[in-house]
C-alpha positions as protocol buffer text, in pm:
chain_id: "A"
residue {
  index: 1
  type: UNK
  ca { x: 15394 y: 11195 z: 13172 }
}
residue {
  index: 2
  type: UNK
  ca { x: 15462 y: 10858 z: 13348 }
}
residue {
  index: 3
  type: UNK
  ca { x: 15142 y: 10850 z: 13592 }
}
residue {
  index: 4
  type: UNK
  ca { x: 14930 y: 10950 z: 13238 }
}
residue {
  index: 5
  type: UNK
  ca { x: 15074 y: 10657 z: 13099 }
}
residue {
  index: 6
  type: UNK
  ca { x: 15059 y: 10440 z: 13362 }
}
residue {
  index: 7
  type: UNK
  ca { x: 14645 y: 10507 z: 13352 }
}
residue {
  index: 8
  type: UNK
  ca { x: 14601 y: 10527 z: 12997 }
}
residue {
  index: 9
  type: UNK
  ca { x: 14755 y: 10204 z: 12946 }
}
residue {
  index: 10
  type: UNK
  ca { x: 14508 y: 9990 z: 13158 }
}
residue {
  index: 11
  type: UNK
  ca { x: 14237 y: 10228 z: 13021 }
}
residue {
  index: 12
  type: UNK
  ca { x: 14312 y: 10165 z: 12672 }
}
residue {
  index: 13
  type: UNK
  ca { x: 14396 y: 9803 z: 12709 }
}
residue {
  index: 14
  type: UNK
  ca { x: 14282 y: 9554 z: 12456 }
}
residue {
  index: 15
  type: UNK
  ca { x: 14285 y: 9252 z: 12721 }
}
residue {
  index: 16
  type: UNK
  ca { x: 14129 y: 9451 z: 13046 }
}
residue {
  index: 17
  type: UNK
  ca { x: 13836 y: 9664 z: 12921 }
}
residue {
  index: 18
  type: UNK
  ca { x: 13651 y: 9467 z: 12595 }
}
residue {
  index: 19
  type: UNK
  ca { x: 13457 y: 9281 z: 12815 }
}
residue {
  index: 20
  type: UNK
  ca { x: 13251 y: 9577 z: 12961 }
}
residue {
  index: 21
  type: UNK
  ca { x: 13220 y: 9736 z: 12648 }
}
residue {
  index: 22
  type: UNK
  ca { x: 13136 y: 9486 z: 12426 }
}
residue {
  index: 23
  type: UNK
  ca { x: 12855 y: 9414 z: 12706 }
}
residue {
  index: 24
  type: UNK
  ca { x: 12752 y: 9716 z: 12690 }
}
residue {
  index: 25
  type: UNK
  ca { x: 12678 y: 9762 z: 12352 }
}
residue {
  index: 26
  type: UNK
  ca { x: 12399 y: 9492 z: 12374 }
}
residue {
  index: 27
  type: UNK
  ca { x: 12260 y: 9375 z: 12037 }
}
residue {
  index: 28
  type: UNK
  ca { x: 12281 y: 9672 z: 11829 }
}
residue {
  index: 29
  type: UNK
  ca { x: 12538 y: 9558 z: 11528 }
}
residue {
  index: 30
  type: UNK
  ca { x: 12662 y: 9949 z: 11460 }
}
residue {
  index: 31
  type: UNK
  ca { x: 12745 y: 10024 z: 11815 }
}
residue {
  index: 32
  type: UNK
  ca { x: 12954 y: 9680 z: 11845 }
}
residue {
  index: 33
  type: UNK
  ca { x: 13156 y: 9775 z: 11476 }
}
residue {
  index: 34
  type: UNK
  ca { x: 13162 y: 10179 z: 11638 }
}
residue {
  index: 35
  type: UNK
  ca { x: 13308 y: 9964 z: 11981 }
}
residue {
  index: 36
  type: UNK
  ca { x: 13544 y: 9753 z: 11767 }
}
residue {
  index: 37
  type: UNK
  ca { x: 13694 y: 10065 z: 11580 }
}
residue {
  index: 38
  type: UNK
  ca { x: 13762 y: 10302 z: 11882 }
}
residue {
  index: 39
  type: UNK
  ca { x: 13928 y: 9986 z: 12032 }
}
residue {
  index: 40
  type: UNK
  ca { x: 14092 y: 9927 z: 11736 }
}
residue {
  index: 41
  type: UNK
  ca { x: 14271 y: 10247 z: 11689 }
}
residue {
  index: 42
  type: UNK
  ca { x: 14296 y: 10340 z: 12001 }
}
residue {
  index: 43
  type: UNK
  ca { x: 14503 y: 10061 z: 12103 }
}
residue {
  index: 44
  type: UNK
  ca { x: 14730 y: 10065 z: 11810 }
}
residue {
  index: 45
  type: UNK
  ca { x: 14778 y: 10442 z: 11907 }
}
residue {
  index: 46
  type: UNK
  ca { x: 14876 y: 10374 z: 12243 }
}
residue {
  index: 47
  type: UNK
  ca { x: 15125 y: 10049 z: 12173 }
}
residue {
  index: 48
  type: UNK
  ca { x: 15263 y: 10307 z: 11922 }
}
residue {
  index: 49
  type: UNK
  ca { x: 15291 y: 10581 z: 12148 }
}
residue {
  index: 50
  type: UNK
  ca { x: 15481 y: 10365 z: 12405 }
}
residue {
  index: 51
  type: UNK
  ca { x: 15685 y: 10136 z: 12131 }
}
residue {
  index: 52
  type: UNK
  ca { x: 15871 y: 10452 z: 12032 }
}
residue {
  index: 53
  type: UNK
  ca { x: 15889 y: 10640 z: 12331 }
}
residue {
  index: 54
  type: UNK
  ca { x: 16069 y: 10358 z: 12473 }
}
residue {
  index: 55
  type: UNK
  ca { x: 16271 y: 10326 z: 12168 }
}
residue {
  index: 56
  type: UNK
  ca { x: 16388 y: 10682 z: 12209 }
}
residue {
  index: 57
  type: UNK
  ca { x: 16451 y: 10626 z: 12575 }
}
residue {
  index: 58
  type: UNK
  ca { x: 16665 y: 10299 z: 12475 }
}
residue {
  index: 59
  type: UNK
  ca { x: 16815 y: 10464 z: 12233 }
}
residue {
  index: 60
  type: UNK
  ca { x: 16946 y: 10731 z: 12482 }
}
residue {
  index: 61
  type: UNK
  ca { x: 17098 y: 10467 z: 12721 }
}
residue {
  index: 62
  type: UNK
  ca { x: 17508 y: 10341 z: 12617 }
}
residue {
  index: 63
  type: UNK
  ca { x: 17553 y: 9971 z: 12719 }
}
residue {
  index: 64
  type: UNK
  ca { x: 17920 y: 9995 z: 12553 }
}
residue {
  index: 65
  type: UNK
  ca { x: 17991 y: 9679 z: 12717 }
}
residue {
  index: 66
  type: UNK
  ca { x: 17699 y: 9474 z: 12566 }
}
residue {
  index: 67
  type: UNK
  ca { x: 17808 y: 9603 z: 12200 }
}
residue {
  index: 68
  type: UNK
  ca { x: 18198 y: 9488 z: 12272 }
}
residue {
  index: 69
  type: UNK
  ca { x: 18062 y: 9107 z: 12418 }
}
residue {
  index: 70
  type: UNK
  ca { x: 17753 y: 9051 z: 12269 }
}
residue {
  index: 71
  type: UNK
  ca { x: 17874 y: 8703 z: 12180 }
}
residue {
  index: 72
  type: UNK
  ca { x: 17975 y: 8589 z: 12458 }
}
residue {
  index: 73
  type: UNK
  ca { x: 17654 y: 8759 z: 12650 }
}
residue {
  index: 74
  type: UNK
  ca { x: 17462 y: 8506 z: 12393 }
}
residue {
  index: 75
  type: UNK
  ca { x: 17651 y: 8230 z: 12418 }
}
residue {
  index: 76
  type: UNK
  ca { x: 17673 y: 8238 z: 12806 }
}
residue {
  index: 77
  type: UNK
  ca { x: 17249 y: 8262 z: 12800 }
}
residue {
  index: 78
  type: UNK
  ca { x: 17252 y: 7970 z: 12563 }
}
residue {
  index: 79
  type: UNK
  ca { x: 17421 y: 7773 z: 12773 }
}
residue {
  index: 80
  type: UNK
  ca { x: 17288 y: 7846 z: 13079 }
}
residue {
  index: 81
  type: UNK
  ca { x: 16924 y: 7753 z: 12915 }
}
residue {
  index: 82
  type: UNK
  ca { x: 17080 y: 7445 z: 12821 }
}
residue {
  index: 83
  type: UNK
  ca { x: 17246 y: 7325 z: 13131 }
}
residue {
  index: 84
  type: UNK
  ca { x: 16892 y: 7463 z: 13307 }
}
residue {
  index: 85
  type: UNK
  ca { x: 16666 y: 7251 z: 13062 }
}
residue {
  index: 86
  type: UNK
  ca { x: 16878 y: 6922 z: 13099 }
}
residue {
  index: 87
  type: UNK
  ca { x: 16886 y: 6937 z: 13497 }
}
residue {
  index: 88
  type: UNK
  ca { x: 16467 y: 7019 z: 13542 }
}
residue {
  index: 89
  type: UNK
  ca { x: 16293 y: 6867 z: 13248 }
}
residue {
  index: 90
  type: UNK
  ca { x: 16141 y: 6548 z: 13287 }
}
residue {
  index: 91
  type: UNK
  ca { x: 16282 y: 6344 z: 13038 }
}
residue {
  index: 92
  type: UNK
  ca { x: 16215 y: 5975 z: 13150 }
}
residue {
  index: 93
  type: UNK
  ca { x: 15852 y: 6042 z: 13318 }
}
residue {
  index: 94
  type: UNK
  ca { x: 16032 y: 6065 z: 13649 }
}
residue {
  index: 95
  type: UNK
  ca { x: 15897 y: 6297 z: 13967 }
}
residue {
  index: 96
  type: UNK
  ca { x: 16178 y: 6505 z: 13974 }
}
residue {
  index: 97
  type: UNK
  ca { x: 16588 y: 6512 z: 13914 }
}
residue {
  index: 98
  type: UNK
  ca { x: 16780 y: 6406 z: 14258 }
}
residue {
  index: 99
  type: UNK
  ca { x: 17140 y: 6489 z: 14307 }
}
residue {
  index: 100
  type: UNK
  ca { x: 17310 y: 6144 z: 14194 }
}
residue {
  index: 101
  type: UNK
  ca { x: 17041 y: 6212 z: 13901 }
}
residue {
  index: 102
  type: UNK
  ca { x: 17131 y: 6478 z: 13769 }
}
residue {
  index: 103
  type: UNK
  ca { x: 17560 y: 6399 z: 13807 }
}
residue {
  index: 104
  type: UNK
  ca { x: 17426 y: 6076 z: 13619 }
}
residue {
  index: 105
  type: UNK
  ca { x: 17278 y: 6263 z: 13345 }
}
residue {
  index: 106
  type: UNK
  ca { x: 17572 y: 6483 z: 13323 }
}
residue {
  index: 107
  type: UNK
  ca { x: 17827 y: 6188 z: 13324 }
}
residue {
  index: 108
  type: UNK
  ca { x: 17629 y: 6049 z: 13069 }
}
residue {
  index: 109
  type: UNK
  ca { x: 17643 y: 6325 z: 12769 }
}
C-alpha cells in the first residue's frame, strides 16, 4: 500500500506531470479540456485518498501528553519564534547580528 502510494503520488501530481501533458495535447481545444478534467479529478481523488488515510492513521496515534500541555507546547513555540526573529532579522539594514549585537538588542526591549 505504501510503495503504490509513494508512485501514484508523483504520477498523479498536479505540479510534476502538467507540463508533458498539456504539451502533448498540442492545439486541439477538446483534448486540452479532456487533459484538464482527468487532472482535475484525479488529483482531488488522490489528495483525498491520502488526507483521510492519514487522518485515520493520526487518529490512531495517543499523544496524551500534547492534549494535557497544549498551552504551554504553544506558548513555548511562540516564544521561541520570537526570540529567533529578534536575534536574525535585519532590522536596521545591517549585514548580520554580532554577539554584543544581539545582548544590545536584548538589553534594549
Amino acid at each position: 500500500m505504501a510503495v503504490a502510494g509513494l508512485v501514484l503520488v508523483p504520477a498523479l501530481s498536479p505540479c510534476a506531470t502538467t507540463l508533458p501533458v498539456f504539451l502533448a495535447v498540442g492545439n486541439s481545444s477538446s483534448m486540452m479540456v479532456l487533459a484538464i478534467i482527468v487532472l482535475l479529478f484525479s488529483t482531488i481523488a488522490v489528495m483525498t485518498s491520502l488526507v483521510a488515510s492519514s487522518f485515520y492513521g493520526a487518529s490512531q496515534l495517543k499523544f496524551r501528553w500534547v492534549e494535557r500541555y497544549d498551552k504551554v507546547l504553544v506558548g513555548s513555540v511562540l516564544c521561541l519564534v520570537g526570540i529567533l526573529t529578534l536575534i536574525f532579522h535585519d532590522h536596521d539594514g545591517e549585514e548580520g547580528l554580532h554577539a554584543h549585537q544581539v545582548h544590545r538588542k536584548v538589553i534594549g526591549l
